[in-house]
Every structure is written in structure tokens, then in C-alpha cells.
C-alpha positions in Angstrom: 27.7 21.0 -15.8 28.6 18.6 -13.3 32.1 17.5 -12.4 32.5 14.6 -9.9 35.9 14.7 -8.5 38.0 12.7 -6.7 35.3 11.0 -4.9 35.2 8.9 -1.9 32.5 6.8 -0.1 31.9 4.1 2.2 28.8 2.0 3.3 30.0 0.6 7.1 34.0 -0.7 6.3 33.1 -1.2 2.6 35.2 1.0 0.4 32.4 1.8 -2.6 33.9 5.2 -4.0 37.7 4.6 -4.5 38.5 8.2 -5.9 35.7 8.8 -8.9 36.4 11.5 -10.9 33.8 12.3 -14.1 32.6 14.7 -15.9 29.2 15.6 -17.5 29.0 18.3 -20.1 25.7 20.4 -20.8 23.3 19.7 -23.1 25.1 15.9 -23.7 24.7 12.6 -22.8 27.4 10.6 -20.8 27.2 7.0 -19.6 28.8 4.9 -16.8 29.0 1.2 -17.2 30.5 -1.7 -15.7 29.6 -4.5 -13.6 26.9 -5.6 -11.2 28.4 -3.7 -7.7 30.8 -1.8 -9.2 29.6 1.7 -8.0 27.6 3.0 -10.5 24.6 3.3 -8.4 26.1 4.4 -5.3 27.8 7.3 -7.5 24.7 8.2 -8.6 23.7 8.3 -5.0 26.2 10.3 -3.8 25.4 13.5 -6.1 21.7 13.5 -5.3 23.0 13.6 -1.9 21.7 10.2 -0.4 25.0 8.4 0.1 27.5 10.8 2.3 31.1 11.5 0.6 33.7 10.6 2.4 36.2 12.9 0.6 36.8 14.8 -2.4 33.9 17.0 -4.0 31.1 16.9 -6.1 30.3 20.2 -8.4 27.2 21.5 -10.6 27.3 24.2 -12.5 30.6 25.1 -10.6 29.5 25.0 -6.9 29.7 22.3 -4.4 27.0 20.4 -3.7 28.3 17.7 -1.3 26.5 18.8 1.9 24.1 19.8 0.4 20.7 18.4 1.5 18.7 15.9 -1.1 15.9 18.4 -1.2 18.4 21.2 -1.8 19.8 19.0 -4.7 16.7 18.6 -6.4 15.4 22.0 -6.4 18.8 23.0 -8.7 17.2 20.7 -11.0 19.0 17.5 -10.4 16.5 14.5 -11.3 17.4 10.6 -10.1 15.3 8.0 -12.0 16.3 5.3 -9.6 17.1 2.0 -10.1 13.8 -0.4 -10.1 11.8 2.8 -11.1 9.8 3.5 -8.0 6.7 4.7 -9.2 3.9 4.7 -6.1 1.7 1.5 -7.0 -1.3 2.7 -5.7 -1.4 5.9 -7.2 -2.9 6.5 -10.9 -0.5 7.9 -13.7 -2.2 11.1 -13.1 -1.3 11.4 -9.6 2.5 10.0 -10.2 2.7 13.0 -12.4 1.7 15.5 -10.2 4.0 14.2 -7.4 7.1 14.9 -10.0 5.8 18.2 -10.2 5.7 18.7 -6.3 8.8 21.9 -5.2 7.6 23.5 -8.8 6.9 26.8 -7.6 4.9 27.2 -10.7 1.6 25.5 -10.2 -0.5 27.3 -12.9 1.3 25.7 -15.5 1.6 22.1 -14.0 -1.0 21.1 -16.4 0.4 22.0 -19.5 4.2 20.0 -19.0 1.1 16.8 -18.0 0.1 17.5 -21.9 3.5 17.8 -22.8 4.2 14.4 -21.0 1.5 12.9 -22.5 2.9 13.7 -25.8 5.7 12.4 -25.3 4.8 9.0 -23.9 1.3 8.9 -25.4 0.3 5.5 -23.7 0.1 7.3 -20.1 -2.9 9.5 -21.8 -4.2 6.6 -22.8 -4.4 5.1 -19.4 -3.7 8.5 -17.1 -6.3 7.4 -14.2 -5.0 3.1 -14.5 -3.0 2.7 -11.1 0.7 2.6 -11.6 1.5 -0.9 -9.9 -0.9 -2.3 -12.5 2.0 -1.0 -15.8 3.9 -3.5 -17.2 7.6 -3.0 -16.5 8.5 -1.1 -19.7 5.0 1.3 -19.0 6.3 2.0 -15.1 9.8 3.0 -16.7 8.1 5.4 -19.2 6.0 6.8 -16.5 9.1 6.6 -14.0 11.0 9.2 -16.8 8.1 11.4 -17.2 7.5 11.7 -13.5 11.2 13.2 -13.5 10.6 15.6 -16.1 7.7 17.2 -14.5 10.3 18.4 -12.4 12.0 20.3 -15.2 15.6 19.1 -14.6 18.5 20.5 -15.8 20.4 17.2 -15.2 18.4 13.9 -15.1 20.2 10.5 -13.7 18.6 7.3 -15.2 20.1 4.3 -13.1 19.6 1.2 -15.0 16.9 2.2 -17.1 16.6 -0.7 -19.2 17.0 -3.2 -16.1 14.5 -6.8 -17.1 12.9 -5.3 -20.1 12.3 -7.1 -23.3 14.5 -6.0 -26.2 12.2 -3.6 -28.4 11.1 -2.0 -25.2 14.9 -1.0 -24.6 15.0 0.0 -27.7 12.0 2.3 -27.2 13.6 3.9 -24.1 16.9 4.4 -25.4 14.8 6.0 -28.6 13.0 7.9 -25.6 15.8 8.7 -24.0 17.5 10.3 -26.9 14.2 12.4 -27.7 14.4 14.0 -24.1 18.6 15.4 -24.9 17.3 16.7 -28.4 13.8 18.1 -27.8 14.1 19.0 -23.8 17.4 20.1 -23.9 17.9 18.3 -20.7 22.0 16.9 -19.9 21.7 13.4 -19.0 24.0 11.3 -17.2 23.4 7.4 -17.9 23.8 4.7 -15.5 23.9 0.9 -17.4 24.6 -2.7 -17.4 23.4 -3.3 -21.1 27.0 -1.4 -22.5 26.1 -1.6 -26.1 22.7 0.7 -25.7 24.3 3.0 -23.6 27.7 3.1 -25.6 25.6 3.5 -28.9 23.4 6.1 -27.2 25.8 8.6 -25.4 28.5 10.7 -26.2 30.9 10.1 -23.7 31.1 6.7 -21.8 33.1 6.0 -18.4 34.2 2.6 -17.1 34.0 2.1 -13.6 35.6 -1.5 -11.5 35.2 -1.8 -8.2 34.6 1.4 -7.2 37.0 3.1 -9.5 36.8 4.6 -13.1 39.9 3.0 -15.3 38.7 4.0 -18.8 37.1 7.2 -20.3 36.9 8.0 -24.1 34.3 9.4 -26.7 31.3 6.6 -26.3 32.1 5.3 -30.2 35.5 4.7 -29.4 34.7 2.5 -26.2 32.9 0.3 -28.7 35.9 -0.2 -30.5 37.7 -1.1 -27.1 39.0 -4.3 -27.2 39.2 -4.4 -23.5 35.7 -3.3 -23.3 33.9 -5.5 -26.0 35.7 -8.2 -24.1 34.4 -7.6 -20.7 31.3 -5.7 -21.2 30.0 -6.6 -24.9 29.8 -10.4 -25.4 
């Protein structure tokens, strides 16, 4: 569904893409870890077209996307869940929603996927007109996700997820998360510090240093990495 190949990029003189190459097959779940800075966000920039490529190409569902406009990027049903979660503070669950749901050509039924969020993450029905900045950090990541799937993406980018939430709560994300692949049948490419969620989580897992991807393997196996439990699981 998506390939990522060969990729360059560079903020000023900094080098942050030193030739990223991955791949994201439909209907699965693939993760990228490594370390704080190593260029996991900025690759997940670089395909919803916020940070320019340098060189090399970026692909989904077999044509090029790299000059393409963010706006464009989205409405082929790429979803970003950024880093942080971003919800707008001010604005109730309700209306967060209904932004997610904003190029949707298909306004009748904008209520209905609202249910179907609300099903899903049942504590946003419970609270659907509480203001988003007053969530606790594990509620704004729920309603962060739903948000994204009221756009009805065919490939949805969590970046750090799990970022200062308390175990059980990334527990219940990861639980979430895993939900969306097998009910929505939405592709998900995973972007994480906490390895061991991720690894246990996807199918496929990348390693990415410095701005360049050194190991790729089946996610199980990668726990079994001696190089990665080392480095990246304690």
C-alpha cells in the first residue's frame, strides 16, 4: 500500500532522511522504532507531505505522492495522528469529531461513523459536549484516534501514541489500536518509542538510527533481536 523509497530530507544543513526505504502492506500493521531524534517523526512527515523530500520517492497504492499537496494527501485517505495528539482545547468532543470528518464529501452520513466512534471509544459519548483540553492525556489520545477515523482512512499514521501515558492506558490503546486493523480494516503504520508495545502489537517492525533504517524483520523476530532488546528493550 505504501512504499517509502530511498528517501531523503533535510531541515536547514541537518541531514534527517539519510535514504529511508519501507514498506507498508494493506490491511497490516507495521511499526518504526528507535530513538528520541532518530527520524521517525519526520518520516512520518514527509508522506503526509509536510516535510519536503529531498530525493527519492514516496508511493501509495503505486503512485507518487511526493509533490503532492497535504490536502491532496489526505483526501486519498492518508490519516496522521500526530505526535502530542493535537486535539482543539476549546472545542467539545463533538465538534473535534466533526472537524475529522471535514473533506468527507458525504455529509448525510457524518452522523452515523460519530455513533460508530462512540462505540468504539464509549467514554467520548459519555462526555461528547466536555471541551477537549479538559481530557486527561489518555482521553485526548482516544479522541485524537477517533477524530482520524472520521476521516475514513485507508492508511492511518499514529506518531507516538502512547507518549506520557500511564501503563494500563497504553495498554488500552495498543488494545484500541489493534480493534481499529481487525474491525475497520484500516492499514496502519506505527510510529513508537515504547518498542516492546509496538513490537508485540505489529506485524512488521523497522529500525531506524539517525536517520537511517538498519534492521527490518517480522515484528516477533525483532523481539528476539539481541541487538534490539539491548538497545531498545531494557
Amino acid at each position: 500500500m505504501l512504499r517509502i523509497n530511498d528517501v531523503h530530507s533535510h531541515y536547514g544543513n541537518i541531514h534527517a532522511l539519510k535514504g529511508v526505504s519501507l514498506e507498508v502492506e494493506e490491511g497490516g500493521i507495521c511499526c518504526l522504532i528507535g530513538a528520541n531524534g532518530a527520524g521517525k517523526s519526520t518520516t512520518l512527515m514527509a508522506v503526509s507531505g509536510i516535510q519536503a523530500v529531498t530525493s527519492g520517492d514516496i508511493e501509495f497504492k503505486g503512485t507518487s505522492i511526493k509533490r503532492m499537496p497535504p490536502e491532496e494527501i489526505v483526501s486519498r485517505g492518508i490519516i496522521q495522528v500526530p505526535e502530542g495528539r493535537r486535539i482543539f482545547p476549546h472545542m467539545s468532543i463533538r465538534e473535534n469529531l466533526r472537524l475529522g470528518a471535514f473533506l468527507r464529501p458525504d455529509k448525510e452520513s457524518i452522523e452515523a461513523s460519530m455513533e460508530k466512534m462512540y462505540a468504539l471509544f464509549p467514554i467520548l459519548k459519555d462526555r461528547h459536549n466536555q471541551m477537549g483540553g479538559t481530557l486527561s492525556g489518555g482521553e485526548q489520545q482516544m479522541l485524537a484516534i477517533a477524530r482520524a477515523l472520521m476521516s475514513r482512512p485507508k492508511l492511518l499514521m499514529l506518531d507516538e501514541p502512547s507518549l506520557g501515558l500511564a501503563p494500563l492506558v497504553v495498554e488500552q490503546i495498543m488494545e484500541i489500536i489493534q480493534k481499529i486493523r481487525k474491525e475497520e480494516g484500516v492499514t496502519i503504520l506505527l510510529v513508537e518509542q515504547n518498542a516492546q508495545a509496538a513490537l508485540e502489537l505489529a506485524d512488521v517492525g523497522y529500525v531506524i538510527e539517525t536517520g537511517q533504517v538498519f534492521l527490518k524483520d517480522r515484528a516477533d523476530q525483532l523481539l528476539e533481536n539481541p541487538k534490539v532488546k539491548e538497545a531498545y528493550l531494557g
